[in-house]
GULUM-469606 format. One record per residue (C-alpha): residue number from 1; residue in one letter; x, y, z. Coordinates in pm, 1 decimal. Each point is the difference from the previous one (the first is absolute). Layout:
<recs>
   num   residuo         c1         c2         c3
   NUM         a          X          Y          Z
...
</recs>
This chain:
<recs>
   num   residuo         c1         c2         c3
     1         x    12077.4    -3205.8     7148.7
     2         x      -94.8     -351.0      -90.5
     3         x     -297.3       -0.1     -236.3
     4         x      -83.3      345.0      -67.0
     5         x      269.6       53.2     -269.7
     6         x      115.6      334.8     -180.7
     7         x     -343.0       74.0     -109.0
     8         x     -165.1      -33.9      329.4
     9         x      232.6      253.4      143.3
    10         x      -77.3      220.1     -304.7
    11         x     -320.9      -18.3       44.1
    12         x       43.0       64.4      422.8
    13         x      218.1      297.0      -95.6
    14         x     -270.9      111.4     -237.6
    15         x     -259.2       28.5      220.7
    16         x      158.7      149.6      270.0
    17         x      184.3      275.8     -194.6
    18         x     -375.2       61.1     -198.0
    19         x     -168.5       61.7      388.0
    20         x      342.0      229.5      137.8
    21         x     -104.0      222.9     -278.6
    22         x     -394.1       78.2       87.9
    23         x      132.2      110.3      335.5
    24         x      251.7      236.6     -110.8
    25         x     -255.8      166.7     -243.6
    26         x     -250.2       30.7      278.8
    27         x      244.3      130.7      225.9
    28         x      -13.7     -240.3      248.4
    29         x      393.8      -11.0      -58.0
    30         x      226.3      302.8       30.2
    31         x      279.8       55.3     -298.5
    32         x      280.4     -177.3      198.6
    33         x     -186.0     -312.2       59.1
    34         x     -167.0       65.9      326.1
    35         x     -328.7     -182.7       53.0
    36         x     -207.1      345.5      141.3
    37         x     -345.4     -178.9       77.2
    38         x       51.3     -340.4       60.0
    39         x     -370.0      -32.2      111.3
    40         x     -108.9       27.0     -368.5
    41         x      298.3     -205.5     -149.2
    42         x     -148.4     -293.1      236.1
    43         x     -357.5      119.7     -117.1
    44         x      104.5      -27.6     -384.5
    45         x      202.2     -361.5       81.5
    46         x     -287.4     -141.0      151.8
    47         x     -301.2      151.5     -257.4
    48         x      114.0     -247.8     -243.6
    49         x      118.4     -305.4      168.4
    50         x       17.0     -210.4     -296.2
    51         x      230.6      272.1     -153.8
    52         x      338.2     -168.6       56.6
    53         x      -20.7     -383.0      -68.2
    54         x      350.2       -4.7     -143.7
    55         x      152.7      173.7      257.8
    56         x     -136.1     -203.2      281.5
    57         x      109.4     -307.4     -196.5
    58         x      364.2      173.3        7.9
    59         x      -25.4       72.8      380.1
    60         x     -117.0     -345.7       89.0
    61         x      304.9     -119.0     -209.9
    62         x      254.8      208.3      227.5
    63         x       61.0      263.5     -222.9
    64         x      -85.9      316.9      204.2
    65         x      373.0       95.6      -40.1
    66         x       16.5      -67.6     -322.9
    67         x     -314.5      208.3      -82.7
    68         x       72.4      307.5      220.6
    69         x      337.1        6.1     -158.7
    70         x     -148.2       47.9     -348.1
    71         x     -259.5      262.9      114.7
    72         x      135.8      201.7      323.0
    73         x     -151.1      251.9      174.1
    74         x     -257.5       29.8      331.2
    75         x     -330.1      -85.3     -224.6
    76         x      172.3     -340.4     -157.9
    77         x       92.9      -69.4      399.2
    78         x     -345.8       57.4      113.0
    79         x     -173.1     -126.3     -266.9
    80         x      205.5     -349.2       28.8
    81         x      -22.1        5.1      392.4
    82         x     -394.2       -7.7     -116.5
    83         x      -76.3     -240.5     -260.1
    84         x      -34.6     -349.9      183.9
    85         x      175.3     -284.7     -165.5
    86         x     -262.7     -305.5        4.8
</recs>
Protein backbone atom coordinates (compact mmCIF):
# COMPACT_ATOMS: atom_id res chain seq x y z
CA UNK A 1 0.00 0.00 0.00
CA UNK A 2 1.06 3.51 -0.77
CA UNK A 3 3.18 4.90 2.06
CA UNK A 4 3.55 2.28 4.51
CA UNK A 5 6.41 0.45 2.69
CA UNK A 6 8.07 -3.08 3.48
CA UNK A 7 8.84 -2.08 6.93
CA UNK A 8 5.45 -0.91 7.87
CA UNK A 9 4.04 -4.23 6.92
CA UNK A 10 6.86 -5.84 8.96
CA UNK A 11 6.18 -4.11 11.62
CA UNK A 12 1.97 -4.80 11.13
CA UNK A 13 2.89 -8.47 10.76
CA UNK A 14 4.97 -8.18 13.89
CA UNK A 15 2.55 -7.13 16.06
CA UNK A 16 -0.11 -9.15 15.13
CA UNK A 17 1.78 -12.49 15.04
CA UNK A 18 3.42 -11.25 18.81
CA UNK A 19 -0.61 -10.89 20.18
CA UNK A 20 -1.87 -14.53 18.16
CA UNK A 21 0.67 -16.03 20.42
CA UNK A 22 -0.57 -14.78 24.14
CA UNK A 23 -3.87 -16.32 23.18
CA UNK A 24 -2.73 -19.63 22.24
CA UNK A 25 -0.62 -19.90 25.52
CA UNK A 26 -3.61 -18.89 27.56
CA UNK A 27 -5.75 -21.17 25.84
CA UNK A 28 -8.08 -18.96 24.55
CA UNK A 29 -7.18 -20.78 21.12
CA UNK A 30 -7.51 -24.52 20.58
CA UNK A 31 -4.36 -26.43 18.71
CA UNK A 32 -5.99 -26.19 15.21
CA UNK A 33 -6.52 -22.55 15.27
CA UNK A 34 -9.94 -22.25 16.71
CA UNK A 35 -10.60 -19.05 18.64
CA UNK A 36 -12.40 -21.03 21.97
CA UNK A 37 -13.32 -17.78 24.04
CA UNK A 38 -13.65 -15.04 21.89
CA UNK A 39 -15.02 -12.94 24.85
CA UNK A 40 -11.46 -12.72 26.30
CA UNK A 41 -9.60 -12.40 22.86
CA UNK A 42 -11.87 -9.07 22.51
CA UNK A 43 -11.07 -8.41 26.31
CA UNK A 44 -7.14 -8.75 25.66
CA UNK A 45 -7.55 -6.56 22.08
CA UNK A 46 -9.19 -3.90 23.75
CA UNK A 47 -6.97 -3.81 27.36
CA UNK A 48 -4.29 -2.25 25.42
CA UNK A 49 -5.67 -0.12 22.75
CA UNK A 50 -2.57 1.57 21.89
CA UNK A 51 -1.04 -1.96 21.35
CA UNK A 52 -1.23 -2.11 17.53
CA UNK A 53 -0.31 1.32 15.94
CA UNK A 54 1.40 -0.37 13.01
CA UNK A 55 -1.16 -2.57 12.26
CA UNK A 56 -3.93 -0.08 12.18
CA UNK A 57 -1.68 2.04 9.95
CA UNK A 58 -1.59 -1.24 7.60
CA UNK A 59 -5.44 -1.68 7.79
CA UNK A 60 -6.19 1.93 7.06
CA UNK A 61 -3.78 1.45 4.04
CA UNK A 62 -5.98 -1.56 2.59
CA UNK A 63 -3.90 -4.21 3.55
CA UNK A 64 -6.21 -6.52 5.62
CA UNK A 65 -5.58 -9.17 2.87
CA UNK A 66 -2.31 -8.73 2.73
CA UNK A 67 -1.87 -9.04 6.55
CA UNK A 68 -4.22 -12.03 7.18
CA UNK A 69 -2.38 -13.76 4.43
CA UNK A 70 0.94 -13.53 6.31
CA UNK A 71 -0.58 -14.54 9.72
CA UNK A 72 -3.83 -16.90 9.18
CA UNK A 73 -5.84 -18.33 11.53
CA UNK A 74 -9.36 -17.27 13.58
CA UNK A 75 -7.33 -14.97 16.27
CA UNK A 76 -5.40 -12.86 13.29
CA UNK A 77 -9.25 -12.63 11.75
CA UNK A 78 -10.68 -11.43 14.92
CA UNK A 79 -8.08 -9.54 16.09
CA UNK A 80 -7.97 -7.48 12.59
CA UNK A 81 -11.89 -7.33 12.41
CA UNK A 82 -11.04 -5.38 15.92
CA UNK A 83 -8.35 -2.96 15.69
CA UNK A 84 -9.97 0.31 14.13
CA UNK A 85 -8.00 1.91 11.40
CA UNK A 86 -8.05 5.86 12.21
Amino acid sequence: MPGLGPQGFRRAFAELRSFVAEPARDGMVASDGTVTDPGAVVAAVNSRPGRFQALTRALAGGARDAVLSAVQGGVAALVTALVRPM
